[in-house]
C-alpha positions as a Python dict, from the first residue, in 0.01 Angstrom:
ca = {
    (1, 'X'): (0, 0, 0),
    (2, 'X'): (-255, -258, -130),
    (3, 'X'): (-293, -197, -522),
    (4, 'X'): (-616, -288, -709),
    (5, 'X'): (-1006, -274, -543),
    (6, 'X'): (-1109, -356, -242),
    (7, 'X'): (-1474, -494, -158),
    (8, 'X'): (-1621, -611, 152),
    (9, 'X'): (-1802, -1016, 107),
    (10, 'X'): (-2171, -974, 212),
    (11, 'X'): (-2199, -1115, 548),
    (12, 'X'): (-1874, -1053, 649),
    (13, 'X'): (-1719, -767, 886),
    (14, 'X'): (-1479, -595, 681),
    (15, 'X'): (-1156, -358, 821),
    (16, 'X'): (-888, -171, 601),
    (17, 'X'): (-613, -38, 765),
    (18, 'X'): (-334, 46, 542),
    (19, 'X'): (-357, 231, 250),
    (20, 'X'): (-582, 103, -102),
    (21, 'X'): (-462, 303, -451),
    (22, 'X'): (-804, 158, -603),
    (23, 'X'): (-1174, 146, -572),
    (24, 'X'): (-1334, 38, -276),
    (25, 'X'): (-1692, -74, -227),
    (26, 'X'): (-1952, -211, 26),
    (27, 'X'): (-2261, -426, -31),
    (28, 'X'): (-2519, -383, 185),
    (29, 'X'): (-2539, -623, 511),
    (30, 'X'): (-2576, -592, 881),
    (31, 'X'): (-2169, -596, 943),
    (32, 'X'): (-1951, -325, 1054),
    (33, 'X'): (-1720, -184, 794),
    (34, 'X'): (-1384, 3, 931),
    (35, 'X'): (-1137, 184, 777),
    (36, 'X'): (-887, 271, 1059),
    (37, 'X'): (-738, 563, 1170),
    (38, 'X'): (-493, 713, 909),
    (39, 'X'): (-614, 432, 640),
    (40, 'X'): (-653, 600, 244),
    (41, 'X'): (-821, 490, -45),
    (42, 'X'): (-712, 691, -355),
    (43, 'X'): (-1012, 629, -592),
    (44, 'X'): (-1364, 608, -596),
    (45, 'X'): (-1588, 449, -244),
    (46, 'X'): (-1932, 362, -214),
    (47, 'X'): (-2082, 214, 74),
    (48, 'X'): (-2445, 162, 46),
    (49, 'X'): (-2739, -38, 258),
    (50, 'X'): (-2518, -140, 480),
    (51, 'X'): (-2732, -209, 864),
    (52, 'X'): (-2441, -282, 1077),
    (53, 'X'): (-2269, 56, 1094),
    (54, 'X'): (-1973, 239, 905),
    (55, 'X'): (-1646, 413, 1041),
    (56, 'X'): (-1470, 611, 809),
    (57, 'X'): (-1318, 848, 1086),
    (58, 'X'): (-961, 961, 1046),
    (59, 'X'): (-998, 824, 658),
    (60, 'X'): (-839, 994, 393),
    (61, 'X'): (-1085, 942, 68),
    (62, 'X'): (-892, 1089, -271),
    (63, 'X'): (-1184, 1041, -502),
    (64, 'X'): (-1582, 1048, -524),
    (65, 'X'): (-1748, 921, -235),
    (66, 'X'): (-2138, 790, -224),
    (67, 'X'): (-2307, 654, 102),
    (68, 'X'): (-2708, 597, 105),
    (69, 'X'): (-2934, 364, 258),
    (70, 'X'): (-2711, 319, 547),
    (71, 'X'): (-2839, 242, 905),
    (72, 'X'): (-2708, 417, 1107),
    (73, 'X'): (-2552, 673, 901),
    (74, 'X'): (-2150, 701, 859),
    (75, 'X'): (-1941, 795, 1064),
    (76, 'X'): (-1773, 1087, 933),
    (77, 'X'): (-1557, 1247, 1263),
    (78, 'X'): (-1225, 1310, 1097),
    (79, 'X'): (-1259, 1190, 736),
    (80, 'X'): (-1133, 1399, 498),
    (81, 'X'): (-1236, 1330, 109),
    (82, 'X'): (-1056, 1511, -165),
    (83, 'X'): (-1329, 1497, -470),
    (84, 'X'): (-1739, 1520, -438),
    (85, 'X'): (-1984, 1373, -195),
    (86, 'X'): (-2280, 1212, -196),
    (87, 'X'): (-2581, 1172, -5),
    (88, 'X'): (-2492, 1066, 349),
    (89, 'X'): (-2173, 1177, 306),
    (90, 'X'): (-2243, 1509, 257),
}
C-alpha cells in the first residue's frame, strides 16, 4: 500500500496499480490516467480537464469523488466508490 497523495505531473501518462490510503488528484492534460484493475484509493479523487482519457474501471474509490471537464468522459465499468459523486461521475 502506497501511504500519502498521489498526483499525476501535467504532461505525463499516469498509472496506479496497487493500493493509495491518501488523496489522489489529476490536472488536466491530454494523457491517459489508469488506475488498474483491483487498484483503491481510500480518500478523496478528483480528476478534472483531463483530454486524453480516464480508466477508473475495476477501482475501488473509499471517499468523495469529482470528475468534470473531462474529454472523453470516465470510464466508470466496474468502479465502485464508497462516499458521494460528482458530476461525471455520477
Amino acid at each position: 500500500m502506497t501511504v500519502g497523495s498521489g498526483r499525476a505531473a501535467p504532461g505525463l501518462g499516469y498509472g496506479l496499480c496497487r493500493p493509495l490510503d491518501g488523496r489522489f488528484g489529476h490536472p488536466g492534460d491530454r494523457r491517459t490516467v489508469a488506475l488498474c484493475d483491483g487498484s483503491s484509493v481510500t480518500g478523496p479523487v478528483t480528476l478534472v480537464a483531463d483530454a486524453g482519457g480516464t480508466d477508473l474501471s475495476g477501482t475501488t474509490v473509499d471517499g468523495p469523488l469529482r470528475c468534470e471537464d473531462n474529454t472523453p468522459a470516465p470510464d466508470l465499468r466496474g468502479l465502485v466508490v464508497r462516499g458521494p459523486r460528482y458530476g461525471q461521475c455520477r
